[in-house]
N, C-alpha and C positions, 0 to 999 in steps of 0.2 A: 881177482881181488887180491890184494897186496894182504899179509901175512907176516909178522912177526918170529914165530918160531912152528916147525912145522915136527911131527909126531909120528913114527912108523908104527901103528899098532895092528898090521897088518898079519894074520898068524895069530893071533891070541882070541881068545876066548872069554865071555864074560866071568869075571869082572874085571879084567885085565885092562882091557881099554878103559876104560871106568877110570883104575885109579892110575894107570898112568899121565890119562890127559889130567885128571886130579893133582899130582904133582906137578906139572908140566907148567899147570895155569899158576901155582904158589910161585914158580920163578919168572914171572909176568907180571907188569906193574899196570895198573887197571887204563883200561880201553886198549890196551894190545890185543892182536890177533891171534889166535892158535890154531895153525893147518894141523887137521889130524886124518891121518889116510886109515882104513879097517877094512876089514874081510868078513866079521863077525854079522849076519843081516839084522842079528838082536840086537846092535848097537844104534840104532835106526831108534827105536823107543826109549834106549838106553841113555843119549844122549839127549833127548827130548826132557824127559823125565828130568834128569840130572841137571838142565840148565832152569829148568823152571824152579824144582829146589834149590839153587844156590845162588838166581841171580844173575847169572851169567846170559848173556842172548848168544843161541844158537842164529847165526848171520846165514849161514848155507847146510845145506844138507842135500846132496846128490849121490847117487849111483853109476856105476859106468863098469861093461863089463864084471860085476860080481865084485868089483870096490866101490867101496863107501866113501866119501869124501864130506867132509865136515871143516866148517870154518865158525870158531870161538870167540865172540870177543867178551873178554873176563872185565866183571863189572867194574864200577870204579871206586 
């Protein structure tokens, strides 16, 4: 899936990935995509959670090898 700007939040810990894809998506103008890569397994509900409170639809959520892979697109 095509992706607008993509997010290394791999190596951090909650709530790191949190607020960076948090900034991430304020420099995104609505219906863009956010690739965001993680390591964290709590970002798996974290991300869930977080798009259902702000509107945003979580588009993908995968695993692969002990990375997370998450695709954002920020509402409009």
């Amino acid at each position: 899936m095509d992706f607008d700007k993509e997010l290394d939040a791999r190596g951090l810990n909650c709530p790191l990935p949190i607020l960076r894809v948090k900034k991430a998506l304020a420099e995104l103008s609505g219906g863009q995509v956010l690739k965001v890569l993680a390591t964290d397994s709590g970002a798996v509900k974290d991300f869930q959670a977080f798009c259902r409170q702000t509107g945003h639809e979580l588009l993908e959520s995968s695993e692969l090898g002990g990375e997370f892979l998450f695709l954002i697109k920020k509402k409009a």
